[in-house]
Structures are given as structure tokens and as C-alpha cells.
C-alpha positions, -999 to +999 in steps of 0.1 A: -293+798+195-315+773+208-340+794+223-342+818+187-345+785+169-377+770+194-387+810+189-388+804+152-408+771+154-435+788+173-441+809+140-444+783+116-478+766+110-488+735+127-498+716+090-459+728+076-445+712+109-467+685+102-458+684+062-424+684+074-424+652+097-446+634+072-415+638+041-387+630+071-407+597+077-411+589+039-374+593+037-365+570+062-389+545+053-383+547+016-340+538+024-335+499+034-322+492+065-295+467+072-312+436+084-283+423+109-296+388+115-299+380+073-263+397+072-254+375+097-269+348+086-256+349+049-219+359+059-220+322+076-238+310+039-213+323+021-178+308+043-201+277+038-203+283+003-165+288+004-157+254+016-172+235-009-150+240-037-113+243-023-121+215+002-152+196-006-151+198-044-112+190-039-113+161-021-147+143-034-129+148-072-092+136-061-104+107-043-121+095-074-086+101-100-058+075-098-030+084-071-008+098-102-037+127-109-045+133-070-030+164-066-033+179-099-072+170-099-071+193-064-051+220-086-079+223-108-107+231-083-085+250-058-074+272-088-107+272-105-122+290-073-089+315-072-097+327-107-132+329-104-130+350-076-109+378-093-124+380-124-159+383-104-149+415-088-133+426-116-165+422-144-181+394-135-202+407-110-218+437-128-220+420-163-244+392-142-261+418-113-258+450-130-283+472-145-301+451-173-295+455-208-316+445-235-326+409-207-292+395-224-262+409-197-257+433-170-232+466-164-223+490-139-189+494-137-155+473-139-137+464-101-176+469-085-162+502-087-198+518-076-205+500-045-198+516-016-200+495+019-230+511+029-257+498-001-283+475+010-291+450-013-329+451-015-335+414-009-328+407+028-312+439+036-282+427+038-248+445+020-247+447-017-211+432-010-221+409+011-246+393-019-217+399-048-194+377-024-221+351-018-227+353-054-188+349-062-181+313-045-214+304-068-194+307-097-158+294-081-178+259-079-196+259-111-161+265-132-148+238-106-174+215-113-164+213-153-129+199-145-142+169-132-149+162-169-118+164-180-090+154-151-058+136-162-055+145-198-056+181-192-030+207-196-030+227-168-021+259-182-054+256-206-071+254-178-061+284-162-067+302-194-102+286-201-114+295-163-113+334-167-126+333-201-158+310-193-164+327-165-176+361-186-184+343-216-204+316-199-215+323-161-223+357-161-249+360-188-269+332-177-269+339-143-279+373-155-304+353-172-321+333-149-312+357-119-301+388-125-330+404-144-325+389-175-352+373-198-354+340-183-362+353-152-392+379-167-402+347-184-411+331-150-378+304-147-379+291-111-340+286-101-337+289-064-297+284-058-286+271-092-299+244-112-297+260-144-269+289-133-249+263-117-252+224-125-267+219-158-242+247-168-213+233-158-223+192-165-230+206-201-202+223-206-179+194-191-194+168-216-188+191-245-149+193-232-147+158-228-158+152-263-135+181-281-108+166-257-110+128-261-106+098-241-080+092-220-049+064-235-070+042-210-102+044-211-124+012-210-098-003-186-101-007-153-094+028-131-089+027-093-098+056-076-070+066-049-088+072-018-127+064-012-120+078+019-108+108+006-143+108-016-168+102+010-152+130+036-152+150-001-190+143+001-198+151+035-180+185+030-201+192-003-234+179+021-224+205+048-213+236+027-248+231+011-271+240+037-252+274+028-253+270-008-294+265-007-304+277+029-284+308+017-297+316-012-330+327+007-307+360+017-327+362+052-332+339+084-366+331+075-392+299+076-381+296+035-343+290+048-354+272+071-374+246+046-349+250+021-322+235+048-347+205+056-353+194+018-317+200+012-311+174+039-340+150+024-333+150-009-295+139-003-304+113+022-330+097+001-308+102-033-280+081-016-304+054-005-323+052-041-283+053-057-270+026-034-304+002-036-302+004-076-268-002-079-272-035-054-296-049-078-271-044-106-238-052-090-250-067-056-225-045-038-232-015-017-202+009-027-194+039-004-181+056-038-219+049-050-239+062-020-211+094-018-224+094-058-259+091-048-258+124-018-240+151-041-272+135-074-300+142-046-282+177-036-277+187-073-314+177-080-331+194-047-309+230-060-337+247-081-363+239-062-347+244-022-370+272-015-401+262-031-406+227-024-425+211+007-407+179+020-428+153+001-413+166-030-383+166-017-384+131-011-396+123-051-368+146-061-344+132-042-356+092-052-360+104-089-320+114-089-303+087-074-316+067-101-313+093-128-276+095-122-269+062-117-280+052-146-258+086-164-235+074-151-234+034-153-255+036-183-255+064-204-217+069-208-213+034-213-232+030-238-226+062-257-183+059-249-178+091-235-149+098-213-165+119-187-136+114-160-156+120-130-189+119-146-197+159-141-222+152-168-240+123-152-245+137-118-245+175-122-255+177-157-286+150-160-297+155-118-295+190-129-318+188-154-340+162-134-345+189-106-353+221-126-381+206-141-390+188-111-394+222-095-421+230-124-436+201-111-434+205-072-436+244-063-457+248-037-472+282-031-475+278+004-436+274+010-430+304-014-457+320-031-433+327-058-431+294-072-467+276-085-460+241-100-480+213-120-494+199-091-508+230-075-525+240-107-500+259-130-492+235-155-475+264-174-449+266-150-434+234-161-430+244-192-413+275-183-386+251-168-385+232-199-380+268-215-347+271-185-332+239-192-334+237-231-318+277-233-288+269-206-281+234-223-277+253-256-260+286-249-235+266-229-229+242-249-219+268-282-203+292-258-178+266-239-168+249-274-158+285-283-142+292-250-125+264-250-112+258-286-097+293-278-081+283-251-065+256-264-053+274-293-036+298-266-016+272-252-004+248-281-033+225-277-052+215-246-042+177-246-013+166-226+013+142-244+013+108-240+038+098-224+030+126-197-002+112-194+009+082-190+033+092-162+008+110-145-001+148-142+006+158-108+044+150-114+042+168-144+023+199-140+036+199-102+068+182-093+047+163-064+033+132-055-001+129-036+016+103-016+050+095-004+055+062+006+088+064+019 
């Protein structure tokens, strides 16, 4: 058979054997490759990624609630991730990554239905699965990031109603929006790992809860949170899972991870030192609460701009949001009465907003020659940010009042009663203390 075959060969043409090879090697260079060191790499970003929300999220929120609320405060972003993650690969997923309709949503199929384990997504080569599971643990720690708005007044089965709904409602379009093909994104919106998708989203939507909720029996009086400690090692968790949640976003082991890693770093470390210096000139006390405070402001506010920034802007960012969210936090709310529990608003929300138009400011082409800010010579760029953050702010904030009105409606009312507020929700909700001390 062989011999026939070579037989054959000697009769064709040398230009159709030629022809041939030539469509072979246009086949095999037109279908992506899997890039095993990007998978590799972003499998480890996305178990980083993970971490944040069941265990750093966790633990830097119920640190901050009073011993009474620990454990339900946990509930909220353990179970906030849990639902998340199923309606992602259920429809969340295609209505923000699949094919574009009209720039407004996405849609493939329902249960990711059409992926099979051997697509390469085109950025990175690394699995199309691989970037929807990355892309799920982004939206487990934006819903997570709302409750910290709302902790010890809130039922907890309103939550789990609200979580699902929010995340198609809410999430998915605007991360369609800003990164999924959407008009935002043709519009030029620089959003490296969630500025707009992720913190301004969810610190909006927690204020707008906290208002349609009210303030707790006790607010103005002195709260004590249960465990500092518990905050800080929160923190550190949050600072550690980051590297995955900007570094990652890159979808390759390249030099842009690589600077995206070092300005994440910066931008914390100098955020906690501007937090904890301003807040010594106003209390003269250095609080670990306030420099824990000050490292998840400067990692919220270095988020849009990770990839695209050198590390001198990383250092402005990062000095800019300390103060910004301190004074949300200390100032803002007090003055405007707000009961933003855990202040989602001040530090995600207004460090959010800091560091998406920041990165309009900072871009530096020769990081990323995607991204061109004001100081490089595209002042347009900036107001393409503007563009990001005024578009989120509102769509969020008219969605989630929706979302969450119907929600509340679903389960009698989203406000606990009194006297179970008053005796504390982890009992409540949970039948368990946060601490036995027996």
C-alpha cells in the first residue's frame, strides 16, 4: 500500500504537492495552540482568585461586625461566592462572554453548553474553561463585596434570593460592557481586572441597599468590631489572592503580569501608609483596622489600571486612595448619615472610582500599548473613563434598586425584626455563636 501510495506521489506535480503543504501549514497556523505556561499560570490566578472571597473577603468583613453578626457576616460572602458560581455556568457566563448582541449583552448557550475542553480562548491560549472559571470567582467577590453594605440587619434568605438575580441582572451586562465586547469597551474604556466590572459596581450598589434598607437600631453609637485580628489576616488574604486577581487578568506569563504584580504590591503599600498617616493627624492613633482599611483602598484603586500603569503611577494611585477612602469613610458617611456597615461604598465604591479615572490619567503605552493616558498625550482617554465610571454608577444603581426591591418583596421584606437584630443574626439565621466562651 505504501509503495502504490509513494507511486502515486511521483505523478502528481511538484507546484500541487507544493499547494498542498502551503493550505496544511495555513491550517495549523490559523488554529490556536494551547499556551501551557499562561494555562498554568492562570489556573494558579484563578485558586488565588478563589481565596479571596470565602476566606479573605470572609474574615476582613467578620472581623469588622460585632461578635453577635460574626458568623452570619461570613454566611453572606461564603454563600455569595456559592451562588455566583452556579448561576455563572449556568447563564452568566455567555450572557457576559458570548457572542455580542446589539454592544448591550452576550449569548451562546445556557450550562456553557457549547464549550468543549479543547477551545482555546484567543487571548493567552489558554482553555475557554479555564478563562469562564477565572472569570466566575470575579463575580463571586463582586456580589460578596455588596454585603458588606448591609451586614446585621439583613435577612438572610433575601440575600440568597438577591445574589442570583443581580448576578444576570447586574454583573453580566456590564462586564459584557466593559469586557466582553460590549459598547464600552468599542468606546475605548480601559478596565484592566475590574474597576468598573467589579468595585464601583458593587460599592454602588451596596450604598443604594443601605439606603432602601436603613440604619441599623444603633447606628451613631459606638460599634466594636470582634476581632482586628481577624481583619488584618482578612487583609493580607485579600493582598495575596490579588496578585491573582490583577497579575491574572493579563491571561499569560508575560512582562505585563509581571508589572501588573509590582504596582499591585505598590499601590497597597503606599495606600496603607497615606490611610494610616491621615488618620494620625486626625485621631493621633495609628489603627491596624485603618492601615488593613488603607491596603484593600490602594488595591481597589491600582485594579483598572494593573496592566497599564508604570510604578510611579502606581505610587500616586495608591497615595491618592488612602486618602480618598478615608475620608469616604470618616467623612463622607458621617456627614451625609449613611449606614454603610462595612463601608463597601467608601473603599470599593469611591477608590474605585479614584482608580478608573486615574488609569485615563496614567496609561502608559510603553507598559501596554493598549492603554494611552493624559499624561502621555491622549487626553481623550480620560474622558473615556469618565464615560466608564458615570455609565456603571448609573446602570447599577437603577438595576440593584430593582433587583433588590424584588427580592425583598419575595421574602416578606428584606429587614430583620428588631428584636432579632438586636439579639444578633448569627443566632438567628444560624443557631451559632462565633465564639464559645465556655
Amino acid at each position: 500500500m505504501r509503495s502504490k501510495l509513494l507511486s502515486l506521489a511521483t505523478l502528481l506535480p511538484v507546484s500541487t504537492l507544493w499547494a498542498a503543504e502551503e493550505v496544511v501549514a495555513e491550517v495549523a497556523e490559523a488554529a490556536p495552540t494551547l499556551d501551557v505556561g499562561n494555562t498554568a499560570w492562570v489556573l494558579t490566578a484563578t485558586a488565588l482568585v478563589m481565596l479571596m472571597t470565602p476566606a479573605g473577603l470572609a474574615l476582613f468583613y467578620g472581623g469588622m461586625s460585632r461578635s453577635k453578626n460574626l458568623l452570619n457576616t461570613v454566611a453572606m460572602s461564603v454563600m455569595g461566592y456559592i451562588l455566583a458560581s452556579i448561576i455563572w455556568v449556568v447563564c452568566g457566563y455567555t450572557l457576559a462572554f458570548g457572542t455580542d448582541i446589539g454592544g448591550i449583552i452576550g449569548f451562546d448557550s445556557l450550562f456553557m453548553s457549547g464549550i468543549k475542553v479543547t477551545d482555546i480562548w484567543a487571548t493567552g491560549n489558554i482553555p475557554v474553561l479555564l478563562f469562564a472559571a477565572f472569570q466566575m470567582t470575579f463575580a463571586g467577590i463582586t456580589v460578596a463585596l455588596i454585603s458588606g453594605a448591609l451586614i446585621e440587619r439583613l435577612k438572610f434568605s433575601t440575600w440568597m434570593i438577591f445574589v442570583p438575580i443581580w448576578v444576570i441582572v447586574v454583573y453580566a451586562p456590564i462586564a459584557h460592557w466593559v469586557w466582553g465586547g460590549g459598547f464600552l469597551s468599542k468606546d475605548g474604556v480601559l478596565d484592566f481586572a475590574g474597576g468598573t466590572v467589579v468595585h464601583i459596581n458593587a460599592g454602588v450598589a451596596g450604598l443604594v441597599m443601605a439606603l432602601m434598607l436603613g440604619k441599623r437600631n444603633d447606628f451613631g453609637k459606638a460599634m466594636f468590631p470582634s476581632s482586628v485580628t481577624l481583619t488584618v489576616l482578612g487583609a493580607s488574604m485579600l493582598w495575596f489572592g490579588w496578585f491573582g486577581f490583577n497579575a491574572g487578568s493579563e491571561l499569560g506569563a508575560d512582562g505585563i503580569a509581571a508589572s501588573a504584580f509590582l504596582v499591585t504590591n505598590t499601590a497597597a503599600a503606599v495606600a496603607a501608609v497615606s490611610w494610616m498617616l491621615v488618620e494620625y493627624v486626625t485621631y493621633k492613633k495609628f489603627t491596624l483596622l485603618g492601615i488593613a482599611s488603607g491596603i484593600v483602598a490602594g488595591l481597589v484603586a491600582i485594579t483598572p489600571a494593573a496592566g497599564f500603569v508604570d510604578t510611579a503611577g502606581a505610587l500616586v494611585i495608591g497615595l491618592v486612595a488612602g486618602v480618598v477612602a478615608f475620608y469616604g469613610v470618616n467623612g463622607l458617611k458621617k456627614a451625609l448619615k449613611y449606614d454603610d456597615s462595612l463601608d463597601a461604598f467608601g473603599i470599593h465604591g469611591l477608590a474605585g472610582i479614584w482608580g478608573a479615572i486615574a488609569t485615563g490619567i496614567f496609561a502608559n503605552p510603553e507598559v501596554n500599548e493598549l492603554g494611552k493616558g493624559l499624561l502621555y498625550g491622549n487626553p481623550d482617554q480620560l474622558l473615556i473613563q469618565v464615560e466608564g465610571v458615570v455609565v456603571t454608577a448609573i446602570y447599577t444603581a437603577i438595576a440593584t434598586a430593582i433587583v433588590f426591591k424584588i427580592a425583598s418583596i419575595l421574602t416578606g421584606g428584606a429587614r430583620v425584626e428588631s428584636d432579632e437584630e438586636s439579639q444578633g443574626l448569627d443566632e438567628v439565621a444560624h443557631g451559632e455563636k462565633a465564639f464559645n466562651l465556655r
